[in-house]
N, C-alpha and C positions, 0 to 999 in steps of 0.2 A: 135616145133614138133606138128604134127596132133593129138596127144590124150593129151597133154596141157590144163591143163583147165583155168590154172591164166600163164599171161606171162608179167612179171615186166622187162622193158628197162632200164637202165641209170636213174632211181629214182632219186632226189635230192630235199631234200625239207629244206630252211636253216632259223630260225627267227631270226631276228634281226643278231649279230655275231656270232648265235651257227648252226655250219652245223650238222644238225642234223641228216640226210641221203644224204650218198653222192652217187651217182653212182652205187646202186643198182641193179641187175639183177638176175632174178631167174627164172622160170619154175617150177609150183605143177602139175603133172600128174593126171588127172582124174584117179579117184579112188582111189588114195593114202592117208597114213597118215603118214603129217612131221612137224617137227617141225622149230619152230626157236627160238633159245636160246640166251642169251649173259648175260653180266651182268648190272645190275639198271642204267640207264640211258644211254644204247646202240643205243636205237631208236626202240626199236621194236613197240611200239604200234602205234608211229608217223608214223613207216612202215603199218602198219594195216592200219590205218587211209588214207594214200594214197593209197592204194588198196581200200577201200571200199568207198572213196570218201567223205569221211569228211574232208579232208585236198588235195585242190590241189596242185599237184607239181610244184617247179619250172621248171623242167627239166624232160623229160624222158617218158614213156606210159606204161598203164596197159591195158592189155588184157583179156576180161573173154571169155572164148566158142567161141575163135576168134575173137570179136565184142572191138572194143578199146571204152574203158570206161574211160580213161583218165577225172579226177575233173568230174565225172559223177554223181548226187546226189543218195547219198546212199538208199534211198526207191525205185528209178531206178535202180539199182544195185540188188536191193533186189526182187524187180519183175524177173527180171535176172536171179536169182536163185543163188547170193551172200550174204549171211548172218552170222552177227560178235555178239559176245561175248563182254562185257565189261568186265572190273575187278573190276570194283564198282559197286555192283549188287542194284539197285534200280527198287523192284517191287513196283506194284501199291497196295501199303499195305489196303487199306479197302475193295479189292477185294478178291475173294477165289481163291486160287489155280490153279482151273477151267478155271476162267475167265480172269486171267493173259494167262495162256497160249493159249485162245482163239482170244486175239488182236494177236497176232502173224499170228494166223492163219487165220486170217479177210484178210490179205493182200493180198491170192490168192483166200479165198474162203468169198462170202460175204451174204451168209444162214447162221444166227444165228444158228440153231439147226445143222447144217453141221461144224458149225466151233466147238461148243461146245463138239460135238463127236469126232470132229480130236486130240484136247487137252485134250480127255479121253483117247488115244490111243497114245498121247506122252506122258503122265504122267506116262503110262506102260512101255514104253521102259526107262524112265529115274529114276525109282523108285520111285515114287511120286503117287501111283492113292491110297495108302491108306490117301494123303493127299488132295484131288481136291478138299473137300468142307473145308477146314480149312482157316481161313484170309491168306493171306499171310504174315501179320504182327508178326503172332505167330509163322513161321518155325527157325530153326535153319541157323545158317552161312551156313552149308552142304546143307541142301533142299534149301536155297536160291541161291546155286550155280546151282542144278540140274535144278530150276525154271526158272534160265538165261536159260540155256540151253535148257529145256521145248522150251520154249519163240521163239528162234533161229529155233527148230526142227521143231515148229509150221509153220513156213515160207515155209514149203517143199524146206529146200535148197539144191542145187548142189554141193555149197563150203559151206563148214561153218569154218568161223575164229576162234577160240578159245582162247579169250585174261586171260590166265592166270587160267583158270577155277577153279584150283587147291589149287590157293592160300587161306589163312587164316586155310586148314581144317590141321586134327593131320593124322596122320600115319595110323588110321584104316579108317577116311575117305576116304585117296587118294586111298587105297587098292581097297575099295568099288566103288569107282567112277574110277578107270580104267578100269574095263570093260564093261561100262557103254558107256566110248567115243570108245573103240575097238566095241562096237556093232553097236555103228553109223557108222562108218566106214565098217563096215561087211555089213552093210546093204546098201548100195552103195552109200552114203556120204563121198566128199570129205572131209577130214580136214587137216588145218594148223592150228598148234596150238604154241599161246608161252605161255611159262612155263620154271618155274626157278628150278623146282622140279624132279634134273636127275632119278631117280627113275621111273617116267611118262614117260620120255622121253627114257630110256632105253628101257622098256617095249613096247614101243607104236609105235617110229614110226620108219620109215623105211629110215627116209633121214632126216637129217639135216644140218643150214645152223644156223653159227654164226655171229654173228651182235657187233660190240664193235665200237665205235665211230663213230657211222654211217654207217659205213663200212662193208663188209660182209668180212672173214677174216679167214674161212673155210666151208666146207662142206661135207658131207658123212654119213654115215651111224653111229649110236649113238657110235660104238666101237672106229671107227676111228677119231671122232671129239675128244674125251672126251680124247684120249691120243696126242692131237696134242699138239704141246710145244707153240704155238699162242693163244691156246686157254685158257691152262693151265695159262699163262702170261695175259690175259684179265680177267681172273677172281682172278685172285691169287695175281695180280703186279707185277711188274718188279723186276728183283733179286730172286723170292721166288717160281720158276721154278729150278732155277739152282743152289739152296739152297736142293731144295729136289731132283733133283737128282744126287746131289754130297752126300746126305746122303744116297740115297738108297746102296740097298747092291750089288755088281757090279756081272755083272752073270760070272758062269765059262767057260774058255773060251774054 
């Protein structure tokens, strides 16, 4: 469709004997925020990776802003206006704050003092500007994850991927940093994001698509995936679906 921003064909990307994405297709709407869920080794990030061009596929084409980017290098990509998240967050520790999120922002803009003002004004929206002169060595799990983020915002993207942002923090961090990624998105950033944390995912996004052995294997809106009996069974095992709902209580009829 014409307002499409990522449009993934027939994906399939297999190493060695593990097909690790199979036949993949999906559509993220410009302007939207969705996710993609499944459980620990479904392929989600291996799916990231062939959208943003770290891993070409064997099979199939990615589309950004109509332009096929197919195995296209991802700093290509990223000029584009396609930029991803890791979930192994390594900044460049003997730099500040600041300056971490000012490589990001080198990529489109190449005036030192223009890019160091842009990464004062992402460290605002991400909760970070009482940290811009601090090492980056010194922040916490939590600021290191806002940092990623910093980092990506810095890029001026279109899409921004969101690989797991969430993970490692406690319950009053995710609290804090949900409406952190609802503002980027409010603010007319795409995002997809995976994350294992249905709480985020409730809250956040407005479509999701689930990923279990490669495979996509539902998709809808967070209410409708999360009671689907597929899905229920991909994360739960098989048998322990229809364990709990032969214990549930049977409604009246």
């Amino acid at each position: 469709m014409a307002n499409d921003l990522l449009q993934l064909s027939g994906l399939s990307k297999s190493f060695g004997g593990l097909k690790a994405v199979q036949n993949v297709s999906l559509a993220v709407p410009e302007g939207s925020l969705t996710a993609l869920i499944g459980p620990n080794g479904a392929g989600k990030t291996t799916l990231f990776a062939l959208m943003s061009g770290f891993v070409r596929p064997d099979t199939g084409t990615v589309r950004f802003a109509g332009q096929d980017i197919t195995g296209q290098a991802p700093h290509l990509n990223a000029r584009l206006g396609m930029t991803r998240t890791f979930q192994i967050v390594q900044p460049f520790a003997a730099q500040t704050v600041r300056e971490n999120i000012a490589v990001g922002a080198h990529l489109k803009e190449p005036n030192r003092r223009a890019a160091l003002a842009l990464a004062s004004e992402v460290a605002a929206r991400v909760g970070l500007a009482p940290q811009l002169d601090k090492p980056a060595a010194d922040l916490t799990v939590a600021s290191r994850k806002r940092l990623e983020l910093a980092r990506a915002l810095a890029t001026r993207p279109r899409l921004l991927l969101l690989d797991e942002v969430l993970a490692g923090l406690n319950p009053q961090e995710i609290a804090e940093m949900i409406p952190v990624v609802r503002g980027i998105a409010d603010g007319g950033v795409t995002v997809l994001m995976i994350e294992h944390v249905m709480q985020a995912v409730m809250n956040l996004a407005e479509h999701v698509w689930v990923l279990a052995q490669g495979q996509l294997i539902a998709q809808g809106n967070p209410a409708q995936v999360t009671s689907d009996e597929r899905v229920i069974e991909a994360y739960l095992g098989h048998g322990t679906a229809a364990r709990l709902r032969a214990a549930a209580p049977q409604e009246a009829a």
